[in-house]
Residue frames relative to the residue before (quaternion, step in Angstrom):
aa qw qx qy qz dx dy dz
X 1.0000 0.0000 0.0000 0.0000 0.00 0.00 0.00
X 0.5269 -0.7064 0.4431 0.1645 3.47 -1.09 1.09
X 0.0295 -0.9357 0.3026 0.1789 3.54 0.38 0.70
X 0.8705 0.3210 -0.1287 0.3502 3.15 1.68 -0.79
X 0.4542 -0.4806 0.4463 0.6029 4.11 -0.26 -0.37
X 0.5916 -0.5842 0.5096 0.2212 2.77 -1.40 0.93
X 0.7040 0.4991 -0.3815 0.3314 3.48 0.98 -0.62
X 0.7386 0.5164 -0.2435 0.3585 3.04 1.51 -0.89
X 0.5387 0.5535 -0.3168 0.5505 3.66 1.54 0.78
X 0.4918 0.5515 -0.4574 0.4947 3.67 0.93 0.40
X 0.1696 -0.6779 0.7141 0.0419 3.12 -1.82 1.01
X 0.5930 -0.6071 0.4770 0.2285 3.47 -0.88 1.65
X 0.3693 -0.7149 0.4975 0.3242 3.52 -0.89 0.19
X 0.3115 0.6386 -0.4721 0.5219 3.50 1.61 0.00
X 0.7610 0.4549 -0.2574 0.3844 3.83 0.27 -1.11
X 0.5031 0.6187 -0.3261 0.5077 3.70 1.40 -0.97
X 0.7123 0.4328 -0.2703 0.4819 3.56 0.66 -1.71
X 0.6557 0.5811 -0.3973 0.2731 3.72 0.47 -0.61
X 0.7294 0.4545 -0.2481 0.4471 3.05 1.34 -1.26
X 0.6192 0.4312 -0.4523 0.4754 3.37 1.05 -0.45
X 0.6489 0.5054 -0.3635 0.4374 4.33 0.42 0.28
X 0.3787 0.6395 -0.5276 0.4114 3.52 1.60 0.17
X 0.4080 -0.6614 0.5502 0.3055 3.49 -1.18 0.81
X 0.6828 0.5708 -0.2396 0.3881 3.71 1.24 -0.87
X 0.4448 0.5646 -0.4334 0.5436 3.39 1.17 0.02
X 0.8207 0.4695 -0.2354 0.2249 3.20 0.31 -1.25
X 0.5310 -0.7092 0.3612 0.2910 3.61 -0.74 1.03
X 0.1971 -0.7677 0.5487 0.2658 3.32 -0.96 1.09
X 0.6877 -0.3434 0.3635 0.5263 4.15 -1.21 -0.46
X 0.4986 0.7611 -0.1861 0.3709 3.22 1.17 -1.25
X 0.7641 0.4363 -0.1597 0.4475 3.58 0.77 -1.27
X 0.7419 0.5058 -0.0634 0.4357 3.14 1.67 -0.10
X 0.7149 0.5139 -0.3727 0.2931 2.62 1.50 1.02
X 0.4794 0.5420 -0.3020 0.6207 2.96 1.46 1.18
X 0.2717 -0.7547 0.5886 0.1011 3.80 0.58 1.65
X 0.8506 0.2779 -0.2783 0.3490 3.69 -0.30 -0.97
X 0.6060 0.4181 -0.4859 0.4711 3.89 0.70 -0.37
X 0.6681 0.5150 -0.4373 0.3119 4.11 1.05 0.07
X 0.4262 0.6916 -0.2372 0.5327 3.06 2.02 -0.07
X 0.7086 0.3514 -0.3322 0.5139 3.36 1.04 -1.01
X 0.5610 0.5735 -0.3765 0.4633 3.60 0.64 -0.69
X 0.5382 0.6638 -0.2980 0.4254 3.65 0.92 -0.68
X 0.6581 0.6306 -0.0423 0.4093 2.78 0.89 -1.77
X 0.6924 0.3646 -0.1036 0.6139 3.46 0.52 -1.90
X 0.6922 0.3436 -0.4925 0.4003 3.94 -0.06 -0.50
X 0.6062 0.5312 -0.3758 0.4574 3.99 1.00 -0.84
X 0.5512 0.6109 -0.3564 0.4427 3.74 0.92 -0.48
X 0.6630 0.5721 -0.1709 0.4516 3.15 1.06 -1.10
X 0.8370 0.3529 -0.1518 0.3897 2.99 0.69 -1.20
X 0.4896 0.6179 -0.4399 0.4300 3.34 1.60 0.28
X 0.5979 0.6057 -0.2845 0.4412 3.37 1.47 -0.56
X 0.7553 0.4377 -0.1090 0.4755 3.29 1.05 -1.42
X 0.5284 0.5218 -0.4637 0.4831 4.17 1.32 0.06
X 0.6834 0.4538 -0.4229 0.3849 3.25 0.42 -0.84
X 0.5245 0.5622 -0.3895 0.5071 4.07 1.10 -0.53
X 0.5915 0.4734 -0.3156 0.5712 3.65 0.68 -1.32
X 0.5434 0.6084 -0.4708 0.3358 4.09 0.43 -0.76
X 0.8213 0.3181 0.0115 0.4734 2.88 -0.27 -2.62
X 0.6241 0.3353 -0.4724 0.5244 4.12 0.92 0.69
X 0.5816 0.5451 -0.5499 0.2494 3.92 0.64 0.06
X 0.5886 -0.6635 0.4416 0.1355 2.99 -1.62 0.48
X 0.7668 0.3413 -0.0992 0.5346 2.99 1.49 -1.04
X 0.2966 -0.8375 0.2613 0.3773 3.83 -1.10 -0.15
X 0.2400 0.6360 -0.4386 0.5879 2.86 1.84 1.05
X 0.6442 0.3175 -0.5444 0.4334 3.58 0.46 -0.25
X 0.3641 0.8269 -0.2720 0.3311 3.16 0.97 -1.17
X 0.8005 0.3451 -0.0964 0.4804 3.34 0.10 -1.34
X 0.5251 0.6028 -0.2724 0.5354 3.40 1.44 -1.28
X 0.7205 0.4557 -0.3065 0.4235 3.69 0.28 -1.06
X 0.7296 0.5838 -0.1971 0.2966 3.15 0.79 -1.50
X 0.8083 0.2256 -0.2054 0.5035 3.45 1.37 -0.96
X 0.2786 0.7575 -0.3190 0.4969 3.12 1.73 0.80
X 0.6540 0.4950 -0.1673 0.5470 3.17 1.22 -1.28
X 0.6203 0.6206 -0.1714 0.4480 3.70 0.88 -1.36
X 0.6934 0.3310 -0.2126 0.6037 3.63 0.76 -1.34
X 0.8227 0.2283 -0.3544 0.3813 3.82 0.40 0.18
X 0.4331 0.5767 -0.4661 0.5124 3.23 1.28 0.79
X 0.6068 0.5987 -0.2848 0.4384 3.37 1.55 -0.50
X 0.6002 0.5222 -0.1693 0.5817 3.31 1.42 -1.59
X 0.5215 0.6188 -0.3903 0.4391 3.46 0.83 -0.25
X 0.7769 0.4427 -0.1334 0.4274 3.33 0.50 -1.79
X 0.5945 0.4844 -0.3368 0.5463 3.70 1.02 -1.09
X 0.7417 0.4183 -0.3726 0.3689 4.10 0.58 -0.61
X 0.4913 0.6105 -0.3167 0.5345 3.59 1.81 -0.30
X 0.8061 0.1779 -0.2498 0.5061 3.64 0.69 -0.71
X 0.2896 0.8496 -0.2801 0.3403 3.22 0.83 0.72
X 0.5833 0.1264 0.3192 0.7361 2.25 0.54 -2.69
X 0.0025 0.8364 -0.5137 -0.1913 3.99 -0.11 0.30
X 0.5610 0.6502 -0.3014 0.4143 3.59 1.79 0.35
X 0.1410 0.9788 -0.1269 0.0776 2.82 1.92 -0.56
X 0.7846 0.1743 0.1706 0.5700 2.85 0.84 -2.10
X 0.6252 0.3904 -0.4818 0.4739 3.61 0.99 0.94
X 0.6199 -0.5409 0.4468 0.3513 2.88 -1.50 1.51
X 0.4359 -0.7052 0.5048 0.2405 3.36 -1.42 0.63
X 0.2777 -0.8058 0.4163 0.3168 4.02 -0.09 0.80
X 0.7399 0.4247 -0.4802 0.2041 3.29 -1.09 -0.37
C-alpha cells in the first residue's frame, strides 16, 4: 500500500549537495587503519539496513521505488551472507 504524496518524499538537490559538503561524513586516513573493524561496521550498518528497507518498502509511494527497495534489500542480504562466510566471527559482539 502506497502511503505517501509523492511530494512529500522528495529530497531537493540543495539537500543532496549539503550532505555531500559535511566535513563528518568525510573519510579521514585515520579510519583506515584497521581493515577488519571496517568490515564489521560494514556488517552492522547492512544489519541495519535489512531492518530499515522493509520500513522504506511499506512507506514507498511508487512501484519503481518499490522494486528499487526490494532488490536493494536482496543484494544486501546477500552481501550480508558472503561477509558471514568470510569472516564467520563477524556477528559476535566482541567481549572485553
Amino acid at each position: 500500500m502506497m502511503k505517501n504524496n509523492p511530494t512529500t518524499a522528495k529530497v531537493s538537490e540543495q539537500q543532496i549537495r549539503a550532505l555531500f559538503q559535511r566535513e563528518d561524513l568525510l573519510f579521514s586516513p585515520n579510519q583506515h587503519e584497521d581493515p577488519i573493524k571496517e568490515i564489521r561496521n560494514i556488517y552492522w550498518y547492512e544489519k541495519q539496513l535489512i531492518i530499515a528497507i522493509p520500513l522504506l518498502i511499506s512507506s514507498a509511494n511508487t512501484l519503481e521505488l518499490v522494486e528499487s527497495l526490494t532488490v536493494l534489500l536482496k543484494c544486501t542480504k546477500a552481501h550480508i551472507k558472503k561477509l558471514e562466510k568470510k569472516y564467520p566471527g563477524i556477528g559476535q559482539i566482541p567481549k572485553g
